[in-house]
C-alpha positions as CSV (number, residue, x, y, z in Angstrom):
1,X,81.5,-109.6,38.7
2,X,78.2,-110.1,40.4
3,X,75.5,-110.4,37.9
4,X,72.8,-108.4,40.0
5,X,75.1,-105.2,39.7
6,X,75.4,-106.2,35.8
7,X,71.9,-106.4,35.4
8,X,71.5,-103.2,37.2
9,X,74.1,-101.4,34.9
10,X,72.7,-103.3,31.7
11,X,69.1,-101.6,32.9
12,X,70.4,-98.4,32.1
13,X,69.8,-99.2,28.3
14,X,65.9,-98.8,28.2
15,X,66.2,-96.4,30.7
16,X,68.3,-94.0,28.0
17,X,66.6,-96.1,24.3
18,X,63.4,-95.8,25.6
19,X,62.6,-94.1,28.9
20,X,64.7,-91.1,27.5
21,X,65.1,-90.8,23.8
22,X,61.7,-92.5,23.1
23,X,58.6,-92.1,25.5
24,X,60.0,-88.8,27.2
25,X,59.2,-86.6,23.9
26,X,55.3,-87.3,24.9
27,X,56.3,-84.6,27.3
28,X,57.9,-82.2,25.1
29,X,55.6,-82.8,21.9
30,X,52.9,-80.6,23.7
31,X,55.5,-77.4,24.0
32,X,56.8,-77.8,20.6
33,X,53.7,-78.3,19.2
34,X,52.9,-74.5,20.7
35,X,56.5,-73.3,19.7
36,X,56.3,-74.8,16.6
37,X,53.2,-74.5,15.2
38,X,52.8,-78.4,14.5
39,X,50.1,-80.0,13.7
40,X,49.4,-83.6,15.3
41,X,51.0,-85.2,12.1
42,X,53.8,-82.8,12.2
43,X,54.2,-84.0,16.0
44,X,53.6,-87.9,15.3
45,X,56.2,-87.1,12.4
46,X,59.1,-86.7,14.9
47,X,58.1,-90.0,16.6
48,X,58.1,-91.7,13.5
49,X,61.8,-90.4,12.7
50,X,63.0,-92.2,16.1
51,X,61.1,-95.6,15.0
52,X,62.9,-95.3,11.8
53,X,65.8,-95.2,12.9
54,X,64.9,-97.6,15.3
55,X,63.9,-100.0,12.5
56,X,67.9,-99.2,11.0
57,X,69.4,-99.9,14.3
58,X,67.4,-103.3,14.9
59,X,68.8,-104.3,11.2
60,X,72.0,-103.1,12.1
61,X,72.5,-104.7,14.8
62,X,70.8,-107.8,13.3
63,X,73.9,-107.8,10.6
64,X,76.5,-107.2,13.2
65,X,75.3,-109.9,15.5
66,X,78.1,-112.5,15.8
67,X,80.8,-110.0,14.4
68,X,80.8,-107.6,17.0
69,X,80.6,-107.7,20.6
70,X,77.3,-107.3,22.1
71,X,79.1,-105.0,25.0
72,X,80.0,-102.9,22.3
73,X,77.2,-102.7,20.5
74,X,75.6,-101.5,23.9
75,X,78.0,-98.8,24.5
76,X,78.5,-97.3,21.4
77,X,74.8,-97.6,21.0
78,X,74.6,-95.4,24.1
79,X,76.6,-92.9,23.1
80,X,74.9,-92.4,19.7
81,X,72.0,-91.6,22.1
82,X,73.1,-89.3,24.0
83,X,74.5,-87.4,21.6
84,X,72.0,-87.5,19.3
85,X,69.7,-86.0,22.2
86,X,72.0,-83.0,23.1
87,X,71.9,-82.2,19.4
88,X,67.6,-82.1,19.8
89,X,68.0,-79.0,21.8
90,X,70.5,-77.5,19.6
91,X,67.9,-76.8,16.4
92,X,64.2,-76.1,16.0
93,X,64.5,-77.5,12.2
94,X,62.4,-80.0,11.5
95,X,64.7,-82.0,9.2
96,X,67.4,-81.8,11.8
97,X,65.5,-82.5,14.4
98,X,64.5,-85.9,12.5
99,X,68.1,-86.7,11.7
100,X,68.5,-86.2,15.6
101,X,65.6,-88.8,15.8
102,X,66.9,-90.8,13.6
103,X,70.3,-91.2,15.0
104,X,69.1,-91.5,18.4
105,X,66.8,-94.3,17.4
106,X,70.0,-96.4,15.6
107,X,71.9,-96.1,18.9
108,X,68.9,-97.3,21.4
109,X,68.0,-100.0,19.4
110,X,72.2,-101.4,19.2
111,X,71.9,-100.8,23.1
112,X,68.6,-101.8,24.0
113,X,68.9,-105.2,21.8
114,X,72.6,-106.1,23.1
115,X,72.0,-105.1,26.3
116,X,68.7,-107.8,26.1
117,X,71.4,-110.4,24.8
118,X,74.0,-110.2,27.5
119,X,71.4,-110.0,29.7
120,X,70.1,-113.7,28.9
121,X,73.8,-115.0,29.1
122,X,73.6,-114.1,32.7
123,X,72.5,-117.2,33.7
124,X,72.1,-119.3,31.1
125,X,70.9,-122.8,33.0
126,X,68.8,-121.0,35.5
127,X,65.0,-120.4,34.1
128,X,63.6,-118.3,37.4
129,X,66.7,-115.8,37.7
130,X,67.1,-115.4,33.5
131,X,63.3,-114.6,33.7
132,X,63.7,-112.4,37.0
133,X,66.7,-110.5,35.5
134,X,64.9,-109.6,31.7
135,X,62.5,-108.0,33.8
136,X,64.4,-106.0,36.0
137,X,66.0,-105.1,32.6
138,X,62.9,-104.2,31.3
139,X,62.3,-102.6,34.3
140,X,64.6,-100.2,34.0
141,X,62.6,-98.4,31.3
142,X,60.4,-97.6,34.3
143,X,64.0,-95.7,35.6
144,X,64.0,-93.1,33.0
145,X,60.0,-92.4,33.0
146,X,60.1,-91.6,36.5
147,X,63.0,-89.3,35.7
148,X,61.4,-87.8,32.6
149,X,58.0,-87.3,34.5
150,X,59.9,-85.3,37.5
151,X,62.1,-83.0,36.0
152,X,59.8,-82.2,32.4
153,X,56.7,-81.2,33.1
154,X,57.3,-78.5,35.8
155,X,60.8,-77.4,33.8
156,X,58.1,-76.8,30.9
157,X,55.8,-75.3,32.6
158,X,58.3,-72.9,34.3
159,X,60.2,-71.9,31.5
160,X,57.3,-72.0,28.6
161,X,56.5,-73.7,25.6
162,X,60.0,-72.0,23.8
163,X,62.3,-73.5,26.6
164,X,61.6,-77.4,25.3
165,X,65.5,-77.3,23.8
166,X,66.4,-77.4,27.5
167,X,64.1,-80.8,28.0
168,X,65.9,-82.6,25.5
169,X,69.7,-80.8,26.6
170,X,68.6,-82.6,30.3
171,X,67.9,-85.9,28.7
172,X,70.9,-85.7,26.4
173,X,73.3,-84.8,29.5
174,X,71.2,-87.7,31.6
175,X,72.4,-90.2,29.8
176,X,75.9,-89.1,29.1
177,X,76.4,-89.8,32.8
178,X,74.0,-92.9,32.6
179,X,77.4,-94.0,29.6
180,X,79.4,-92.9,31.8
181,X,78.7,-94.9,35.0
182,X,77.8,-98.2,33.1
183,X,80.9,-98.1,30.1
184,X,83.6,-99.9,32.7
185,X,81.1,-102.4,33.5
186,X,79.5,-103.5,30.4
187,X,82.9,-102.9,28.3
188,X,84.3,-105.9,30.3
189,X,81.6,-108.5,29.7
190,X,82.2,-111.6,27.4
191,X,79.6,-112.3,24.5
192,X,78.5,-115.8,23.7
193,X,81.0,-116.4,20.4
194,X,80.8,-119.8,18.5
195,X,83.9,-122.2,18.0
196,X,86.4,-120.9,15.0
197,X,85.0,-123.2,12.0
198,X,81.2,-123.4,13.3
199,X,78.6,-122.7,10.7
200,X,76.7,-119.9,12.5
201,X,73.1,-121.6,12.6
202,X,70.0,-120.4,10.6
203,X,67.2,-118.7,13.0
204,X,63.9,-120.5,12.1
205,X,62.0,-117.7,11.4
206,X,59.5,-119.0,10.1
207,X,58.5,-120.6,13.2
208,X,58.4,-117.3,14.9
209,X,56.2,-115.7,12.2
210,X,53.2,-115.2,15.1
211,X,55.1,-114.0,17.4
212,X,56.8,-111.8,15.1
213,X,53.1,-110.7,13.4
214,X,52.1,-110.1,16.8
215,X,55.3,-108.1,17.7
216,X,55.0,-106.1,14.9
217,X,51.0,-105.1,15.6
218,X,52.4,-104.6,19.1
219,X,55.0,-101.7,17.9
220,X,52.4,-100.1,15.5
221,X,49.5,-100.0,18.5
222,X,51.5,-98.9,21.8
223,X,53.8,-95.9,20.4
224,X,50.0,-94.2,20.0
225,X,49.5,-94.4,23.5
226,X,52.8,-93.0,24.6
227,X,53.2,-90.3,22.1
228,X,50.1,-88.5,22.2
229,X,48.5,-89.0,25.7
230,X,50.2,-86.3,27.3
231,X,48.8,-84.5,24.3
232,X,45.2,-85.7,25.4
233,X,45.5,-85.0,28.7
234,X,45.7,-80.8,27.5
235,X,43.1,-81.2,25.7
236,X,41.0,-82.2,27.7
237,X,42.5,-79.4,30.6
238,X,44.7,-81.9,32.2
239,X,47.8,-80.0,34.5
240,X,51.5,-80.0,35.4
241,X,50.4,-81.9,38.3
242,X,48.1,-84.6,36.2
243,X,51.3,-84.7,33.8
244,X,54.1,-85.5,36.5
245,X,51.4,-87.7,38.4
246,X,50.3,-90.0,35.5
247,X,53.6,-90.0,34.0
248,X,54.8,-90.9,36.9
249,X,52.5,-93.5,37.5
250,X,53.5,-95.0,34.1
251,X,57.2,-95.4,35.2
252,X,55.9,-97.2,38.5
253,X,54.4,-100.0,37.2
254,X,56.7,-100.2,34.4
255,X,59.2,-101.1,37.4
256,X,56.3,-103.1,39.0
257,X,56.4,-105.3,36.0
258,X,59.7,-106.6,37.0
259,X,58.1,-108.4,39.9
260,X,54.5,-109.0,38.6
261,X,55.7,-111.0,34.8
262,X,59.3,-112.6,36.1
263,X,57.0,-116.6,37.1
264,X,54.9,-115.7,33.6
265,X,58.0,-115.4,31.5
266,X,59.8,-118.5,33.4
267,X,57.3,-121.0,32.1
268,X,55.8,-120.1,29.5
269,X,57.8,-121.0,25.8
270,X,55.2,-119.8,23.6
271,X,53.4,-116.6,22.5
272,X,50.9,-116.2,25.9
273,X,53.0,-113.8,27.7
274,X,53.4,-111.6,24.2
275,X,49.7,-111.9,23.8
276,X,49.0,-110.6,27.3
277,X,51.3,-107.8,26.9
278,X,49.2,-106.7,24.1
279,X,45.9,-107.1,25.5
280,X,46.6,-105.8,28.6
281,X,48.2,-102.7,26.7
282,X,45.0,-102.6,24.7
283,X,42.3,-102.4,27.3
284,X,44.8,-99.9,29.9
285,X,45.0,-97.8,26.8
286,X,41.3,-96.8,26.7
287,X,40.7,-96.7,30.1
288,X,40.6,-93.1,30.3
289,X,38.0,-92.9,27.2
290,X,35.5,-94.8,29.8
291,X,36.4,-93.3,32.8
292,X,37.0,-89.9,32.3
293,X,38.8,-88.3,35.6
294,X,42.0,-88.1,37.1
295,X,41.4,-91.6,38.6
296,X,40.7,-93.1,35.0
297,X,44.3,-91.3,34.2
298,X,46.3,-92.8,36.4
299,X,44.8,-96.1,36.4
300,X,45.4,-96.3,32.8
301,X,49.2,-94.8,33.3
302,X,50.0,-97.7,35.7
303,X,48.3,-100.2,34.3
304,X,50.0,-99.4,30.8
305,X,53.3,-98.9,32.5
306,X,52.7,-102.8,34.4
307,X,52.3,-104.2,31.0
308,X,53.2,-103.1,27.8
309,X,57.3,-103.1,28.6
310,X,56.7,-106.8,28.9
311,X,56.1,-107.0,25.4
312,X,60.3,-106.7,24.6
313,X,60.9,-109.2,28.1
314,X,58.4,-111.9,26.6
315,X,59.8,-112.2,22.9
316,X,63.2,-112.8,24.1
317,X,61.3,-114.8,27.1
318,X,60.6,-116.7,23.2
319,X,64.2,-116.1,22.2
320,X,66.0,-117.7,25.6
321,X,63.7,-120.6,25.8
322,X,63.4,-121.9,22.1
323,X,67.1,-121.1,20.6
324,X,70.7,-121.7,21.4
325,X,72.5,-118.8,22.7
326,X,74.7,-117.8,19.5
327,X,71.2,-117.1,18.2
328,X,70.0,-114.5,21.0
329,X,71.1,-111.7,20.0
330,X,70.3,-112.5,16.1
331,X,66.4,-113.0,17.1
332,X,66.2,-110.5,19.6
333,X,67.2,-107.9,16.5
334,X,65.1,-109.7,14.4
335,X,61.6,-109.4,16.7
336,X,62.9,-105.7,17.1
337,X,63.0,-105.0,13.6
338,X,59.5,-106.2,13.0
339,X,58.2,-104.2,16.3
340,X,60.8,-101.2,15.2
341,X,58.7,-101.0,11.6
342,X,55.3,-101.0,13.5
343,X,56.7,-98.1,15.3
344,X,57.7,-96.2,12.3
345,X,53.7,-96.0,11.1
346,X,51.9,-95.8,14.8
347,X,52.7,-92.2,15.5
348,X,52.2,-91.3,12.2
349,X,48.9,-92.6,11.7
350,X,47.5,-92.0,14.8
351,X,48.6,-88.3,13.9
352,X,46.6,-88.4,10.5
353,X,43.8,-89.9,12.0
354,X,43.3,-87.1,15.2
355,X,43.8,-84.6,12.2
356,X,41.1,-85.8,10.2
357,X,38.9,-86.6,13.1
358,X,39.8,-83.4,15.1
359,X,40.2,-85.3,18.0
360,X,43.1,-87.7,19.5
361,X,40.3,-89.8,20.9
362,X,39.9,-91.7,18.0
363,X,44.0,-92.2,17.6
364,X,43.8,-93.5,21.2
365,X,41.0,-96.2,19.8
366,X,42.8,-96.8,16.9
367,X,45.7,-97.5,18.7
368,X,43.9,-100.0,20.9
369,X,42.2,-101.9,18.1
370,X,45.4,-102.9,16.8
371,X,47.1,-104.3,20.3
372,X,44.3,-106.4,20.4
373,X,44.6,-108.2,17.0
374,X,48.2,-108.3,17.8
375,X,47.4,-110.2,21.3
376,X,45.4,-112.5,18.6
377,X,48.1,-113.1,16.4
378,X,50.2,-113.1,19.1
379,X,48.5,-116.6,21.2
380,X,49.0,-118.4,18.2
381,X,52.5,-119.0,18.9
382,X,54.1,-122.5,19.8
383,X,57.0,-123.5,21.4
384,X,59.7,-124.1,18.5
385,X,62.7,-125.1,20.6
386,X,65.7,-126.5,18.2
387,X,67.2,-130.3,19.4
């Protein structure tokens, strides 16, 4: 099979794990914040829940690497998504709608992580097209933004604050057809398997541990931006029209990414392209703290959206270039894990902090702060290539 139109199917996976069942709920936190009666702990709460089980789907699929099929993984992973999704808009209790969180982040991490691991078998002994391909992969986050940004805000703002069950019934049934359209495909790839009597190699983690530090500060700084800036847009009398533009924005130059990082991630073996990730996310983050406006906005949305996705591309960038390809899909889950646990205190803490400050402003700097010590951390990384 041609490995564009893999690629192109394999994309589908951040698309649903993140696009969808992660970032979209920036969009529907405002409305069930109203419905609800949340506060902005409450809200980061429900964030949290997804990074959790985020966190139990990177070990998961940690465990299960080498046992089970990495085209598996990814579409029964899927399917745990979008399920999990359609369930959201079936229940306004809190502790089922962090199950629901919870399950949907187990199945996007088993996709999004298998999915980055057949990916990289694509072309194994060609560095430009491996590199070009992880970032149309990545890219394909940018896929399920745009969506989220087109058909959320103005169904919200039709229907009110007590229609958000129908936001997450649209996502849920989104990526039922997105399992649909890609299960043929992906079900019939191979997965690299080692020779019947091989000792399954030790990942040298200990060489990662920057990279991984850096990772980790990287999942607890982002998920602030992308949970509450929706949020921070209304209160500061943002729109609709501000929320479908910048949102939109944010899916653009996720998909920009693709093109702009692909020579970066080809020749570089280390930590720089993590470490630019993060700084990059760092400074776009604030932007609209310093320039207030709908200009500042949508600066900041495409200039988040060009870097920050790169973070998942450049550590298994690290992964493809430094370890043999039995190992992939073990590091991958093992980088995601770390990140995963970052996520699970970002939206959390962020949410404690704009309560006790009264204002998400000092979440967004918060947020900011820690993307830059992680693009710190994060440069310290050498290559560590096994012989």
């Amino acid at each position: 099979m041609n490995p564009w139109i893999v690629i192109l199917a394999l994309a589908m996976a951040p698309a649903v794990s993140n696009g969808f069942a992660r970032f979209a709920y920036a969009l529907i936190l405002p409305a069930m914040r109203t419905d609800l009666e949340w506060s902005y702990s409450m809200a980061g709460w429900i964030n949290t829940a997804n990074a959790i089980g985020y966190l139990l789907g990177a070990g998961l699929t940690f465990w299960l690497s080498g046992r089970v099929a990495a085209s598996r993984l990814f579409t029964r992973g899927m399917l745990v998504t979008a399920l999990a999704l359609l369930a959201s808009g079936l229940s306004d209790d809190i502790a089922l709608l962090s199950l629901f969180r919870i399950l949907a982040g187990i199945g996007g991490a088993a996709m999004f992580i298998s999915g980055a691991a057949l990916v990289a078998a694509c072309w194994p002994d060609n560095p430009a097209h491996n590199a070009f391909g992880m970032a149309l992969y990545i890219g394909g986050g940018g896929i399920g933004i745009l969506a989220s940004a087109l058909l959320l805000p103005p169904m919200l703002s039709a229907d009110g604050a007590a229609r958000w069950p129908i936001a997450w019934l649209t996502l849920g049934g989104l990526s039922m057809l997105a399992w649909l359209a890609t299960l043929r495909i992906v079900g019939a790839l191979a997965s690299p398997q080692r020779d019947k009597g091989q000792e399954q190699p030790a990942i040298p983690w200990r060489r990662m541990l920057p990279s991984m530090t850096g990772y980790f500060l990287y999942g607890v700084g982002y998920i602030v931006y992308l949970t509450f800036i929706i949020a921070w847009m209304r209160s500061n009398d943002g729109g609709v029209a501000l929320e479908v533009a910048s949102w939109s924005c944010l899916g653009l130059g996720v998909m920009a990414s693709s093109f702009l990082w692909k020579g970066l991630l080809a020749r570089h073996k280390g930590g720089m392209p993590l470490a630019i990730a993060c700084l990059g996310s760092a400074v776009t983050a604030v932007i609209p703290l310093i320039f207030a406006g709908t200009g500042g906005i949508l600066i900041s949305a495409f200039g988040f959206g060009a870097v920050f996705f790169m973070g998942p591309a450049a550590v298994t960038a690290i992964s493809k270039h430094n370890l043999p390809a039995l190992l992939w899909s073990g590091s991958i889950a093992l980088y995601t894990t770390g990140f995963a646990f970052g996520q699970t205190l970002g939206p959390i803490g962020a949410g404690v902090i704009a309560d006790w400050f009264g204002s998400l402003d000092y979440a967004l700097i918060a947020g900011s702060l820690v993307l830059t010590l992680a693009a710190a951390v994060s440069v310290l990384q050498r290559q560590f290539a096994q012989t």
